[in-house]
C-alpha positions in Angstrom: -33.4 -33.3 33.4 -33.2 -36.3 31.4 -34.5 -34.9 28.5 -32.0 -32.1 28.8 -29.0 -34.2 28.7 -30.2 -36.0 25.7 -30.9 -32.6 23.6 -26.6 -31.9 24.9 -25.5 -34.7 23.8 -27.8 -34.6 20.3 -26.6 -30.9 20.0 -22.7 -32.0 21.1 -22.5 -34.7 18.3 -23.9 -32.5 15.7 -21.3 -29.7 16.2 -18.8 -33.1 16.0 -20.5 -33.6 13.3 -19.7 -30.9 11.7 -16.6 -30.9 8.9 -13.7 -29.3 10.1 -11.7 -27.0 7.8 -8.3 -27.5 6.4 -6.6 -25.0 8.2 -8.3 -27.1 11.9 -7.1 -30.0 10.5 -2.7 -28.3 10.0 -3.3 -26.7 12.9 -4.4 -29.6 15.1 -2.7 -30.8 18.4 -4.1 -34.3 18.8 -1.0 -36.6 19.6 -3.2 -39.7 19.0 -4.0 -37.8 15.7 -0.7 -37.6 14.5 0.3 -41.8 15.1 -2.4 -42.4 12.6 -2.2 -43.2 8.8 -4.7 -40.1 7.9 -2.1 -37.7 9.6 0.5 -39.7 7.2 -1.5 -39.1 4.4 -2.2 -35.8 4.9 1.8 -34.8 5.9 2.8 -36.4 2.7 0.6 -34.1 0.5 2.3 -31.2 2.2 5.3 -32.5 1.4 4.0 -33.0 -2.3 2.6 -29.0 -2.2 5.9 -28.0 -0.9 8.2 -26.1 -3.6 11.4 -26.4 -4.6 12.2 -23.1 -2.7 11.4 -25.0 0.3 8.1 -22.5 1.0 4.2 -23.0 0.4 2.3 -21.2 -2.0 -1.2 -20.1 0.2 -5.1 -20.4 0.1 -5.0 -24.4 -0.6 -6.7 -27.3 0.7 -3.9 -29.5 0.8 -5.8 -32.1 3.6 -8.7 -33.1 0.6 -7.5 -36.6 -1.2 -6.1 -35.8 -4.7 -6.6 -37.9 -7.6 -3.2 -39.2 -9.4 -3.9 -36.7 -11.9 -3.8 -33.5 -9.5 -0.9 -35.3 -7.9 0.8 -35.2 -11.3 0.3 -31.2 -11.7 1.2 -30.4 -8.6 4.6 -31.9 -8.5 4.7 -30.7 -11.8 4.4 -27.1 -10.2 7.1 -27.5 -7.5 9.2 -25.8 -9.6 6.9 -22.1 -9.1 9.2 -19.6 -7.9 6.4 -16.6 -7.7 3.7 -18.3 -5.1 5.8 -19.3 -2.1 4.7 -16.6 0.4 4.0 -16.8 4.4 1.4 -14.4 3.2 -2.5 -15.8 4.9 -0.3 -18.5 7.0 0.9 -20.2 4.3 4.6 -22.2 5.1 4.0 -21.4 8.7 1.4 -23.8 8.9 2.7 -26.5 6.8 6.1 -26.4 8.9 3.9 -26.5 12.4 2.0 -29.5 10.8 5.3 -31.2 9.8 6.8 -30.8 13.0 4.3 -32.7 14.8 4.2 -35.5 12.5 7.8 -36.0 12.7 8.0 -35.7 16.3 5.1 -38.4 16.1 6.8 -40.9 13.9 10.5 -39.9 13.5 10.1 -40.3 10.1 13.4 -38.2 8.0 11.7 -37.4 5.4 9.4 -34.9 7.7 12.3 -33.4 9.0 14.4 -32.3 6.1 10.8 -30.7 5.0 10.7 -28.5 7.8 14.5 -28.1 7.5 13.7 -27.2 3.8 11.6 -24.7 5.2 13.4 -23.0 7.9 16.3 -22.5 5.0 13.4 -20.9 2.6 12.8 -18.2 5.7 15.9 -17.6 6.4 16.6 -16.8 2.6 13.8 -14.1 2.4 14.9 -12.0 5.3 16.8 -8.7 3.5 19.8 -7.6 5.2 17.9 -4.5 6.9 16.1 -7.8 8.8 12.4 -7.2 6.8 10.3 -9.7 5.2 9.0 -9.4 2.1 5.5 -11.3 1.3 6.5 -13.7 -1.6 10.1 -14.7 -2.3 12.0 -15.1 -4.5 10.1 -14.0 -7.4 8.0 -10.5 -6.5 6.1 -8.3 -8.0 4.0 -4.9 -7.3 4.0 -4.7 -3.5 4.9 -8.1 -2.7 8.6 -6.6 -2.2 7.6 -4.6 0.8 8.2 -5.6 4.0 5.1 -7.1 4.9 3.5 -6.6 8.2 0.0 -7.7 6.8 -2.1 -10.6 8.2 1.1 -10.6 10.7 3.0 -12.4 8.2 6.3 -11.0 9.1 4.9 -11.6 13.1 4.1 -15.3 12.3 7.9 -15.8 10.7 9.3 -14.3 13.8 6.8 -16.3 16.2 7.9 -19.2 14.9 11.6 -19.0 14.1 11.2 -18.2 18.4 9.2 -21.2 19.4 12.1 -23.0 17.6 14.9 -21.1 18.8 13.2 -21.7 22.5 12.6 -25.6 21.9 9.1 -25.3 22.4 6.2 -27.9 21.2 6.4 -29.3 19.4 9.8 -27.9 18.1 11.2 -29.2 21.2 13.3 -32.4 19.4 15.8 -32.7 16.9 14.0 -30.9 14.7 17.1 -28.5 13.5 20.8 -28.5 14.6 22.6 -25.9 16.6 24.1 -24.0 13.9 20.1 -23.5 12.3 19.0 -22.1 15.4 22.2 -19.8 15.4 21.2 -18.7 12.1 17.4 -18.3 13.4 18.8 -16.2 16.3 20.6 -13.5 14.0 17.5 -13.2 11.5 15.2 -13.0 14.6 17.0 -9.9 16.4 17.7 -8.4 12.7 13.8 -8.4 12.4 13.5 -6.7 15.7 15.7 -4.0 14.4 13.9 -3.5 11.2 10.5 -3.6 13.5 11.7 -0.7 15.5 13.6 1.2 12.3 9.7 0.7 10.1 8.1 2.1 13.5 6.0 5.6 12.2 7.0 8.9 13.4 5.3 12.0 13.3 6.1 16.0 14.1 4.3 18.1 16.6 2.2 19.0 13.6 1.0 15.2 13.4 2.4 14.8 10.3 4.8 11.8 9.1 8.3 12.5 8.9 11.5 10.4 8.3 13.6 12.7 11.0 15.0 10.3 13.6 13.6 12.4 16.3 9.9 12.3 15.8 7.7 11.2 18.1 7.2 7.3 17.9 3.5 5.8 17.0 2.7 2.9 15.1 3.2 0.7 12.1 1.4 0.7 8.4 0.8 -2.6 6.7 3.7 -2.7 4.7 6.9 -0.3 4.5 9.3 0.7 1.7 12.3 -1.7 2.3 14.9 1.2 1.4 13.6 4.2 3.2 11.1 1.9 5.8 8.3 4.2 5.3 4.6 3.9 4.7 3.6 1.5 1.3 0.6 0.6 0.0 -0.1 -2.9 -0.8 -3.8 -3.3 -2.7 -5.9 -1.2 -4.5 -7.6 -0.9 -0.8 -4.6 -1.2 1.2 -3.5 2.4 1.6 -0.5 3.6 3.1 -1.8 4.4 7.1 -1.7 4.1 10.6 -2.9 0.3 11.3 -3.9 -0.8 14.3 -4.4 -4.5 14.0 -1.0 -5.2 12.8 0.8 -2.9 14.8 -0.9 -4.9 18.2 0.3 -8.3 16.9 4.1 -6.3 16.8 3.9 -4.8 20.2 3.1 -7.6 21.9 6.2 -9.5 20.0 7.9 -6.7 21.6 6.9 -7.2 25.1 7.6 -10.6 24.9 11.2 -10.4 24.4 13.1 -10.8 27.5 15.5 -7.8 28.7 14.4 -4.9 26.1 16.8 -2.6 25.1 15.8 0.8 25.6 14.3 1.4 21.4 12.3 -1.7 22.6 10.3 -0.1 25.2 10.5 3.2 23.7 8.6 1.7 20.8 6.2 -0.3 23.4 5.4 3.0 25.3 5.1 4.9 22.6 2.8 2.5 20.8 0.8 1.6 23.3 0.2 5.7 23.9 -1.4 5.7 20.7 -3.6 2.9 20.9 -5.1 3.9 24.1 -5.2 7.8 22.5 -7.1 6.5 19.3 -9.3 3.9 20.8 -13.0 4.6 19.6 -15.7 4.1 21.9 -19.8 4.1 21.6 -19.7 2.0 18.3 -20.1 -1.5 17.9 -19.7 -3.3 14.2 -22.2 -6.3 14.0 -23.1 -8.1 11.0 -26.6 -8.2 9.9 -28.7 -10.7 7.2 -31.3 -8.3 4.9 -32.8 -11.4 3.1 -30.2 -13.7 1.7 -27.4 -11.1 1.8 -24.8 -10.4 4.7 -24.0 -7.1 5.1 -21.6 -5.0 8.3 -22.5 -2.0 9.9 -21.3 0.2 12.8 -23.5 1.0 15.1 -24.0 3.3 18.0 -24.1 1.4 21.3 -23.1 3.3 24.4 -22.4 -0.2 26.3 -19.9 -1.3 24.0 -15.8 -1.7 24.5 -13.3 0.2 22.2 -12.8 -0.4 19.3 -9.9 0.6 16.9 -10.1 1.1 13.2 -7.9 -0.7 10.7 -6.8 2.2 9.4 -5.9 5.8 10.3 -5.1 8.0 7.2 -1.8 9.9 7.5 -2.6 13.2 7.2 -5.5 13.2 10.2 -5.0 10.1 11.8 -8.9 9.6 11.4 -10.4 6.2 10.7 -10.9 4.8 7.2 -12.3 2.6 5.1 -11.9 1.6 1.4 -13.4 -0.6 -1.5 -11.1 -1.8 -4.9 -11.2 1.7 -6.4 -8.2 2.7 -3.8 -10.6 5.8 -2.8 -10.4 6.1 1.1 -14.2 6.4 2.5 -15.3 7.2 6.1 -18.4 4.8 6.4 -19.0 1.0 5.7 -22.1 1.8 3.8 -19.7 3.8 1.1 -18.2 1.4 -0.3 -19.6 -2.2 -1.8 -21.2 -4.8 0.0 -18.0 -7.1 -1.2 -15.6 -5.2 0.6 -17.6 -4.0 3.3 -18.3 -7.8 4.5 -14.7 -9.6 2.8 -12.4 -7.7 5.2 -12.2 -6.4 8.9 -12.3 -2.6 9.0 -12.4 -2.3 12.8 -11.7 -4.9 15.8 -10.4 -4.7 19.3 -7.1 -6.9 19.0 -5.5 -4.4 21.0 -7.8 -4.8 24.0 -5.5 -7.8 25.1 -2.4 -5.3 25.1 -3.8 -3.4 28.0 -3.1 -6.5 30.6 -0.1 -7.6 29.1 1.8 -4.0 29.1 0.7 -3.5 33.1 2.4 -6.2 33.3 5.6 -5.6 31.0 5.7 -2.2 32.1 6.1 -2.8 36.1 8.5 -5.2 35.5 10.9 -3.6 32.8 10.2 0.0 33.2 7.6 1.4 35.5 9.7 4.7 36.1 8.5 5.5 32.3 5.2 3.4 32.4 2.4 4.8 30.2 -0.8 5.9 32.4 -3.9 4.2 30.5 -7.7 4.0 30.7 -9.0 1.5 28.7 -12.6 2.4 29.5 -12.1 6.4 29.5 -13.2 8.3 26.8 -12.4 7.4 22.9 -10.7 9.8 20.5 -14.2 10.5 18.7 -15.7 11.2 21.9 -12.4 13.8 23.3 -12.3 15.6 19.5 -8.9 14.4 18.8 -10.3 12.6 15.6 -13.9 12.8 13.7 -15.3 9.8 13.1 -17.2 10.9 9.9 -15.2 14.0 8.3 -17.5 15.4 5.5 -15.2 16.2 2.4 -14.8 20.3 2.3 -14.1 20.9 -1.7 -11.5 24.1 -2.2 -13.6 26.1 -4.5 -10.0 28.3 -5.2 -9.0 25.3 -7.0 -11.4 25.3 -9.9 -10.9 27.4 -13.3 -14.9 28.0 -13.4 -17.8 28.5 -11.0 -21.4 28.2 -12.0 -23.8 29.6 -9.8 -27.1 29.6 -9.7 -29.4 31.5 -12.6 -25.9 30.9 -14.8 -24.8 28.9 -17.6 -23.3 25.7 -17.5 -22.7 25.7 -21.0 -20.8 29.4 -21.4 -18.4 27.9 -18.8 -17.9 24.7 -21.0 -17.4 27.8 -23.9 -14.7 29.4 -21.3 -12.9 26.4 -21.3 -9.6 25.9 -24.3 -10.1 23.9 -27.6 -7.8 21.4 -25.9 -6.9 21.4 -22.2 -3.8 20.1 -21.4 -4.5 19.5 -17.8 -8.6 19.0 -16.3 -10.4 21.9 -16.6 -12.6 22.0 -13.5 -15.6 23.4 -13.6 -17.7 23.8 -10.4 -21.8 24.0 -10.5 -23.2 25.4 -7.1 -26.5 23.9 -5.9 -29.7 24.8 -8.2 -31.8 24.0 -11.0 -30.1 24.7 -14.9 -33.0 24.3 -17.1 -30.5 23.6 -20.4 -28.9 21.3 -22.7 -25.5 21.1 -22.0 -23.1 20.3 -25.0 -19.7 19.1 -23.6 -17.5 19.3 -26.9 -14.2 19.2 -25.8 -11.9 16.6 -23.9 -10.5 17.2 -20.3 -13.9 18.8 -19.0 -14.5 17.5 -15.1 -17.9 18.8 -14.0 -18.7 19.2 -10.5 -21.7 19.6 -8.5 -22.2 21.2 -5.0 -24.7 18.7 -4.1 -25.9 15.3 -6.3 -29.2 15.7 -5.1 -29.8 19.8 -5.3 -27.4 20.7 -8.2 -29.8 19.6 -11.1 -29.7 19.9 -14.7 -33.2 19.3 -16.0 -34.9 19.3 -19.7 -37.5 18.0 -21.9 -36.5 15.9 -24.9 -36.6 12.8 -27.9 -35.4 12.3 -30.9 -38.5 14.3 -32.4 -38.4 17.5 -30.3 -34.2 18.5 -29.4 -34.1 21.6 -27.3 -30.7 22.2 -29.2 -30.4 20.9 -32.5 -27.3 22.2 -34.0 -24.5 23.9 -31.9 -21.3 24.9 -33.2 -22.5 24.0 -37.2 -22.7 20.8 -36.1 -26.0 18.5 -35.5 -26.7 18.2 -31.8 -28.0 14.1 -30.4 -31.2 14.0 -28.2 -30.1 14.4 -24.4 -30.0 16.6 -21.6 -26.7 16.1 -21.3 -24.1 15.7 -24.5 -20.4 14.5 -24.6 -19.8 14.9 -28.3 -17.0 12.6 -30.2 -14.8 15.4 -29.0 -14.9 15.2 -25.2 -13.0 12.5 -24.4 -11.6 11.9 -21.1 -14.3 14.0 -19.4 -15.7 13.5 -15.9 -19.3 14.1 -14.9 -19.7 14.1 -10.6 -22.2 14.8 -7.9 -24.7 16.2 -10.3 -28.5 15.1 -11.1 -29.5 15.0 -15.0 -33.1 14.9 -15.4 -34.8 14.1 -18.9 -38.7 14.4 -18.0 -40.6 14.9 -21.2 -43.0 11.8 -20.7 -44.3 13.7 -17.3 -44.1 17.1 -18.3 -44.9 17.0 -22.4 -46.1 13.9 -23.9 -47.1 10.7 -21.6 -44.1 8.1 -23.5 -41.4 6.1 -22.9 -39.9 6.5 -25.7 -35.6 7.7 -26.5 -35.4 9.8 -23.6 -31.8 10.1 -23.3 -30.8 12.1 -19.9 -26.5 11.7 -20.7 -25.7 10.5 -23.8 -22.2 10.3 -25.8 -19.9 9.5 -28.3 -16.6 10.0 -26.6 -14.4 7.6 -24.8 -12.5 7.6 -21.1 -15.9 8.9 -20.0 -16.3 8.6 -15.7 -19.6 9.4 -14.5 -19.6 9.4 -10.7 -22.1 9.8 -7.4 -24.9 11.0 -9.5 -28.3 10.8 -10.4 -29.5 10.3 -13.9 -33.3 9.5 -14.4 -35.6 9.5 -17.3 -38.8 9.2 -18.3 -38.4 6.8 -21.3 -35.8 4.7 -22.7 -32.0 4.5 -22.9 -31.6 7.0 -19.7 -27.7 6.9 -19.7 -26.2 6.0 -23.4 -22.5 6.1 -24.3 -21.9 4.8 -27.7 -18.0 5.6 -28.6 -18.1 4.8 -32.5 -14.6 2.7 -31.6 -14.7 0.3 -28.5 -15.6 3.3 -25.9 -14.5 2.8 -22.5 -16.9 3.9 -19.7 -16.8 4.2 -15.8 -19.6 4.4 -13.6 -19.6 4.3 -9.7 -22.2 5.3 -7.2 -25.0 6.1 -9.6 -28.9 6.2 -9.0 -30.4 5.4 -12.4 -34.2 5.3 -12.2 -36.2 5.1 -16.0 -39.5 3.3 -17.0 -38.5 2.4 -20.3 -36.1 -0.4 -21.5 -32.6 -0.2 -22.0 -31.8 2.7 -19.2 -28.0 2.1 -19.1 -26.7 0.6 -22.5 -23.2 0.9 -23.3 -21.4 0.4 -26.5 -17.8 -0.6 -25.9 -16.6 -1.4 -22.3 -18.2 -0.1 -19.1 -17.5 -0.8 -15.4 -20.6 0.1 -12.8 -20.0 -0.4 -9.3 -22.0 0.5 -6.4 -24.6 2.0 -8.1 -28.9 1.6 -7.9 -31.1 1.0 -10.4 -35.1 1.4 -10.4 -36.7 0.3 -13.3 -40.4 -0.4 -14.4 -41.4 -3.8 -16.2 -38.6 -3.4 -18.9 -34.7 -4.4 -19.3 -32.6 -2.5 -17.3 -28.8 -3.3 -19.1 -28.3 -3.6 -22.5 -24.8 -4.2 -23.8 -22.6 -3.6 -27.5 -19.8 -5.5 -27.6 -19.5 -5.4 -31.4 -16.0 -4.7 -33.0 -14.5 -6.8 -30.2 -14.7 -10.2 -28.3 -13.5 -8.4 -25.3 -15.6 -5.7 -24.8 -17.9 -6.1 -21.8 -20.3 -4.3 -19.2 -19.1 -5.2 -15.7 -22.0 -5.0 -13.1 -20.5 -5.3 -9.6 -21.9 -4.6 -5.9 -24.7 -2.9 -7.2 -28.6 -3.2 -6.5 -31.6 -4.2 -8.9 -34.9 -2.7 -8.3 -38.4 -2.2 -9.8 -41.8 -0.6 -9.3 -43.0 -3.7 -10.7 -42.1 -6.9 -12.0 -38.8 -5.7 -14.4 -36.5 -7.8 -16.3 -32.8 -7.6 -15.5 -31.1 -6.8 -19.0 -31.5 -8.0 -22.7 -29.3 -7.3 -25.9 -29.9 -7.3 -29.4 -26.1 -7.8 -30.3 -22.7 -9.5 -29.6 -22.6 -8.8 -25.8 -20.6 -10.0 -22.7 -21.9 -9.3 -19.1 -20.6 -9.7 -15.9 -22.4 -9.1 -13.0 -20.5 -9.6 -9.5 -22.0 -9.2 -6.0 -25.3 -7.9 -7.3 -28.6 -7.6 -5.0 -31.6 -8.0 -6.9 -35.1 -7.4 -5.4 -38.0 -9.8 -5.5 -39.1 -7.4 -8.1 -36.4 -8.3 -10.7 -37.9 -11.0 -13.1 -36.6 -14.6 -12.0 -35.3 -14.8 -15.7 -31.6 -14.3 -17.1 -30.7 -11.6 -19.0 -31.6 -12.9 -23.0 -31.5 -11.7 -26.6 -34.3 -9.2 -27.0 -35.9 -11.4 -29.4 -35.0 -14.3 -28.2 -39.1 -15.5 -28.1 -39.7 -14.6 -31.4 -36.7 -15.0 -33.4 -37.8 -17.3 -35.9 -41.2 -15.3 -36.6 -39.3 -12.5 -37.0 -36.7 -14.2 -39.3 -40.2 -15.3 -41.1 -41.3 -12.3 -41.5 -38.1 -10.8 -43.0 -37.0 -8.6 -40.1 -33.4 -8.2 -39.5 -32.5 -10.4 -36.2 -28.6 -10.0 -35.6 -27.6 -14.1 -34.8 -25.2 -13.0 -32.3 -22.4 -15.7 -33.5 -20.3 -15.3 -30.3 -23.3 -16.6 -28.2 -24.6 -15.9 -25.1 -21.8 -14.6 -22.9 -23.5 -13.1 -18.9 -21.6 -14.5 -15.9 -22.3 -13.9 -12.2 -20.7 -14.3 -9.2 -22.2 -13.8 -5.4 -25.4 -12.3 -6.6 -28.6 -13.1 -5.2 -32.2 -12.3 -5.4 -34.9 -11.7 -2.5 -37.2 -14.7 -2.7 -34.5 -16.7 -4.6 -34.1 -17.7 -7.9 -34.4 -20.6 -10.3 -30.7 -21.2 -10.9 -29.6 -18.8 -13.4 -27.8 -16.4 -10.7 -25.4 -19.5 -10.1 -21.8 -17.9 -9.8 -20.5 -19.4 -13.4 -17.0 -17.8 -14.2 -15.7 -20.7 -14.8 -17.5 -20.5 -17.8 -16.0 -17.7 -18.8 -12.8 -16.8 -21.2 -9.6 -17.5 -18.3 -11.5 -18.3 -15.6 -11.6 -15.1 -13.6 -11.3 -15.0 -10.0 -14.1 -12.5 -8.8 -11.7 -10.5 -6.9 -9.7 -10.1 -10.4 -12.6 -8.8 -11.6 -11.6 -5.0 -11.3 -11.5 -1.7 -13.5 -8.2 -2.6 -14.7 -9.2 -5.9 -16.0 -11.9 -4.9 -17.5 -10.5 -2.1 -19.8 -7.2 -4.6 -20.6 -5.1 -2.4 -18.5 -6.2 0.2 -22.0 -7.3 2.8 -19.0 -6.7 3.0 -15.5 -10.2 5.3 -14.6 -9.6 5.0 -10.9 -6.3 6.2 -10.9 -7.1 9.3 -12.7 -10.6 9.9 -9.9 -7.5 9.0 -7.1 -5.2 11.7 -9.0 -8.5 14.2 -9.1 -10.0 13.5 -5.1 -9.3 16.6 -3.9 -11.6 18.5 -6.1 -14.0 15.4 -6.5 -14.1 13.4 -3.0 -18.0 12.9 -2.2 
C-alpha cells in the first residue's frame, strides 16, 4: 500500500511537472495566481500584443518572456489592422485574462484594455447582427459571418457573461451604458443566428424561401443573402454539425424564447438526432513514427456526427487543400486527415439539455428523440460511403474495349474551346497514344482495369512519326501542343525491360512537352528510367495527385518546370526516385506533399543534375528509403569528373530541398529536419498549396473542382 502511494504521488508530481500551455495559463482561474508578479507580467504582455483596434491578432504565445527587441516589433505592429480576429479564441481570451487580473489588483490600466476590447466587438458586429472573422481589414472569406471554431458563439458568450455580471466580469469592469450597448449587439446576433439558420424543400434541397423547413447552420454564411459560404480550400459550403451544436445550445440558454427561437431549437435538434451516425468510432492510431485517423466499425460505440453534410445529399464529407469533397479519411492526406476534426459527438450534450429546455418552454411542440436508436447510415436516409456514378451522356467520346484511344483523340477539334471528354471503358489498349491537341481530359472507367500498355525506348518507338511530325519514346505522349490536358483514373504501362530486353534504361510510360498538364488517380509504372517525364520547353507547370508510380530505374518522376504531387506512392528499386529542372527560373520547384516513399530495396530518395528546388511536406518514407538527402547526381565524383573533362553543371543557385513533418521508419540522421525557414520567405507549411506553388500562374484544382462531375474518383 505504501508503495502504491509513493508511485501516486511520483506519477502526481510528474503530470505537475509537466509545462502548461499558453492558452492553460490565459485561461486560468487561480485567484492566488492572479495577486502575483508573474500574472502581472504576463497581463502586461497582453496588453503590449493588444492592437490599436482594441482586438488580438491569434495563434501567439503571448505568456513566453520576450526580449526588448521582440518588445520593440511588437508595439511596432500595434498599428495591424488585418490580424485582429476572435477567430481560434483570439481577443476572447486575452479579455477573460484581463478581467481577472484587474479584478485581482484594481489596477486602471487593465480595465480600459478590456474596455478597449469590448469597444473592438462591438465595432465588428454588421447591422444584420453577424460577425465577421477579422475586422476591420478582410479579405477572401474573412467577411462572412463566421460561425467557425464558434467564433461568433464565443463573442456572444462572452458579451452575456458580461451583460449578466458573472466571474469574473462581476465588478466594475464596464459602465451601464456598455452593457446597454452589449445588450442590443447580443439580441441582433440572435436574430442574424435564426435569419443564417438553413432551410431546405421537401425535395431536401437548400432554398432561400422563408417557408422551408428549418435545419442547421454551415460554417460561415453570405452576410447579404445569409446563405451557405465557403471559407478554406477544405471548408465547403454544408451542413455542420459541430458548430451548429455550440449555437443551439446558445439558444436554449436564453431565458423566455420567442417562438423563431424554439422553432430553430426543435427544428435543429430534429436533425441532429435524424443524422446522427452510429456503429463507427474515429480513433487515432501510431504506424511507426506517424499519427494517422481512421473510422472504424465498432457496434458498441455512441453517435457520432460528421463535420460536414454536403448540400445536395446531406451525406457526410470530408476534404483535404484541393477543395475536392471525399467520403473517407484515408482519401485525402495524412495532413488533413490528422490536422482537423471530421467527426465528434459535441452534440451528444444537447440531448439532456433540450429535455430539459423543451419541458419547461415548450413541451406541447417537444421533439421525440432517441439518442441510442438507429443512425441515419443504419435507417438508409444517408450512405455513408457513396461511390461516384460518372454520367457517361456527358462525354463527347466513348472508347470501349477492342477500340482506339487514339481515333477518338483524332475525333476531337484542332482547338477545343471547352474540355473535350473522352471516356475509356475498362480493358487493355495495347497502343501509343499521341495527345496533340490542348483541352483533351481522358477518363478511365477503372485506374486499375482501364490499361494502356506498350513496349518502348529511345531505340525501338512503336510510333515514330505521326502527323509528319517525329514522335518521343512513351506509351503515352502530350506533344507541345496539348496543353491544358487532363489524364485520370487510367493505368499507363511501359514494360519493355520484362517483356523485350531485360534494361532499365529511358522507359518513359507518360512523357510531355506541354504545360497545365493534371495527371490524377492513376497508375504509371515502368520498367526503366524516367517513368513519368514532363519537360515543357518554357517553365511547364504540372499537377499530380493520387498517383502510384512504381519504376526500377532512376529518375521515375522528373519534372522540368513546376510540379505539385500530393497524395501519391512511389516504389522504387535502389535508384533516385525525384529528379527536378528548375532551370530558366529561381522559382520553379517540385512540391512533394503527403505522399509515401517506398522500395524493394535500399532506394535513394531523389537527386538532380541541375538548378533545382524541392519541397517535400508531410512525406512517409519507409525504412527502405536511403537515410541520405536528396544530392547532386554527381555530387561524389564531381571533381574526377571535372578531371576528366566531363561536363558537371555547378548548379550556382545551390542546394535548395526543404521538408517539413516528414519522417522515416527507423529514423533518420537529421536531414528530414523540417527547415523552411531556410527557405526564400519562410513558408508556413500550410501555405504550402497548388496556388503557391505555380505563383497564383494556374489554379489546377480549380479547373479538377470545375471538371468533378465527369472526373470525381
Amino acid at each position: 500500500m505504501r508503495l502504491l502511494l509513493m508511485m501516486l504521488v511520483i506519477c502526481a508530481n510528474v503530470v505537475m511537472a509537466q509545462p502548461k500551455s499558453w492558452k492553460f495559463i490565459l485561461r486560468t482561474t487561480n485567484e492566488e495566481f492572479f495577486q502575483s508578479d508573474e500574472a502581472r507580467r504576463i497581463g502586461d504582455q497582453v496588453l503590449l500584443w493588444q492592437r490599436n483596434t482594441g482586438g488580438w491578432p491569434k495563434n501567439i504565445d503571448m505568456v513566453k518572456p520576450m526580449s526588448d527587441e521582440e518588445k520593440k516589433q511588437v508595439l511596432a505592429d500595434k498599428v495591424k489592422t488585418d490580424d485582429s480576429t476572435t477567430d481560434n479564441d483570439a481577443t476572447n481570451i486575452q479579455m477573460a485574462y484581463l478581467a481577472r487580473l484587474y479584478k485581482a489588483t484594481g489596477d486602471a490600466k487593465y480595465r480600459n484594455a478590456f474596455r478597449k476590447g469590448v469597444d473592438y466587438l462591438l465595432s465588428g458586429q454588421y447591422k444584420n447582427g453577424g460577425w465577421p472573422q477579422f475586422w476591420p481589414t478582410q479579405r477572401d472569406y474573412q467577411i462572412h459571418i463566421t460561425f467557425n471554431d464558434d467564433a461568433m458563439v464565443n463573442t456572444m458568450q462572452l458579451l452575456w457573461a458580461i451583460m449578466n455580471n458573472l466571474s469574473p466580469y462581476d465588478c466594475d469592469l464596464v459602465d451601464k451604458s456598455m452593457k446597454d450597448k452589449m445588450s442590443k449587439a447580443f439580441y441582433k446576433g440572435v436574430d442574424c443566428i435564426l435569419a443564417t439558420q438553413i432551410r431546405v424543400d421537401d425535395n431536401g434541397k437548400v432554398t432561400r424561401n422563408p417557408n422551408g423547413k428549418l435545419t442547421v447552420w454551415c460554417q460561415q454564411h453570405y452576410r447579404d443573402t445569409y446563405m451557405p459560404a465557403p471559407a478554406r480550400a477544405y471548408e465547403l459550403p454544408s451542413f455542420c454539425s459541430q458548430e451548429s451544436a455550440s449555437i443551439t445550445a446558445l439558444l436554449m440558454q436564453l431565458p423566455n424564447p420567442s417562438a423563431k427561437v424554439k422553432a430553430a431549437v426543435h427544428a435543429a435538434m430534429k436533425w441532429f438526432d435524424k443524422y446522427k451516425i452510429k456503429g463507427y468510432r474515429q480513433v487515432t492510431i501510431w504506424d511507426k513514427d506517424q499519427k494517422d485517423r481512421r473510422l472504424v466499425e465498432d457496434n458498441t460505440a455512441g453517435p457520432l456526427w460528421a463535420r460536414y453534410y454536403d448540400l445536395e445529399n446531406c451525406e457526410p464529407y470530408v476534404c483535404d487543400r484541393d477543395g475536392l469533397p471525399r467520403r473517407r479519411l484515408e482519401q485525402i492526406g495524412i495532413e488533413r486527415r490528422t490536422g482537423y476534426g471530421w467527426y465528434g459527438d459535441r452534440a451528444v450534450t444537447l440531448y439532456p439539455m433540450y429535455e430539459e429546455w423543451a419541458a419547461k418552454y415548450d413541451p406541447q411542440n417537444k421533439v421525440e428523440l432517441d439518442l441510442n436508436g438507429k443512425g441515419a447510415n443504419e435507417t438508409g436516409v444517408i450512405h455513408m460511403f457513396r461511390t461516384p456514378k460518372i454520367d457517361i451522356s456527358k462525354f463527347d467520346a466513348v472508347v470501349k474495349r477492342g477500340e482506339s484511344i487514339q481515333k477518338a483523340i483524332e475525333s476531337a477539334p484542332e482547338k477545343p474551346e471547352k474540355p473535350y471528354l473522352i471516356y475509356i471503358k475498362k480493358g487493355i489498349y495495347n497502343e501509343k497514344v499521341i495527345v496533340d491537341k490542348p483541352n483533351i481530359v481522358l477518363v478511365g472507367e477503372n485506374r486499375d482495369s482501364c490499361i494502356i500498355v506498350g513496349a518502348e525506348t529511345s531505340d525501338h518507338i512503336m510510333i515514330k512519326e505521326y502527323k509528319g511530325e517525329k514522335v518521343h519514346n512513351g506509351i503515352l505522349v502530350l506533344t507541345d501542343k496539348a496543353d491544358d490536358c487532363i489524364i485520370s483514373s487510367l493505368t499507363v504501362i511501359n514494360n519493355y525491360g520484362t517483356t523485350v530486353n531485360p534494361t532499365t534504361t529511358h522507359q518513359f510510360s507518360v512523357y510531355g512537352s506541354a504545360t497545365r498538364t493534371i495527371i490524377l488517380n492513376s497508375n504509371i509504372i515502368s520498367d526503366g528510367n524516367d517513368a513519368l517525364s514532363l519537360w515543357a520547353r518554357n517553365d511547364g507547370m504540372y499537377y499530380h495527385a493520387d498517383l502510384y508510380i512504381r519504376c526500377p530505374g532512376v529518375d521515375f518522376i522528373c519534372p522540368r518546370g513546376t510540379c505539385y504531387a500530393t497524395r501519391c506512392r512511389f516504389y522504387g528499386d535502389t535508384r533516385a526516385i525525384l529528379w527536378h529542372d528548375a532551370r530558366g527560373n529561381k522559382n520553379n520547384k517540385f512540391v512533394v506533399t503527403n505522399s509515401f516513399f517506398d522500395g524493394k530495396q535500399p532506394t535513394v530518395l531523389g537527386r538532380y543534375h541541375h538548378d533545382s528546388q524541392f519541397y517535400i511536406i508531410n512525406c512517409r518514407m519507409s525504412r527502405n528509403i536511403l537515410d541520405e538527402n536528396i544530392d547532386h547526381a554527381y555530387a561524389k565524383t564531381k571533381e574526377q569528373r571535372l578531371a576528366e573533362g566531363k561536363d558537371v553543371d555547378p548548379c550556382p543557385l545551390g542546394k535548395r530541398i526543404y521538408y517539413y513533418g516528414c519522417t522515416r521508419d527507423g529514423g533518420h540522421s537529421g536531414w528530414l529536419n523540417d527547415n523552411l525557414d531556410e527557405a526564400e520567405g519562410k513558408p508556413e507549411f500550410h501555405a504550402i498549396t497548388a496556388k503557391w506553388t505555380f505563383d497564383e500562374k494556374w489554379n489546377p484544382e480549380k479547373r479538377i473542382r470545375q471538371l468533378w462531375d465527369v472526373l470525381e474518383y
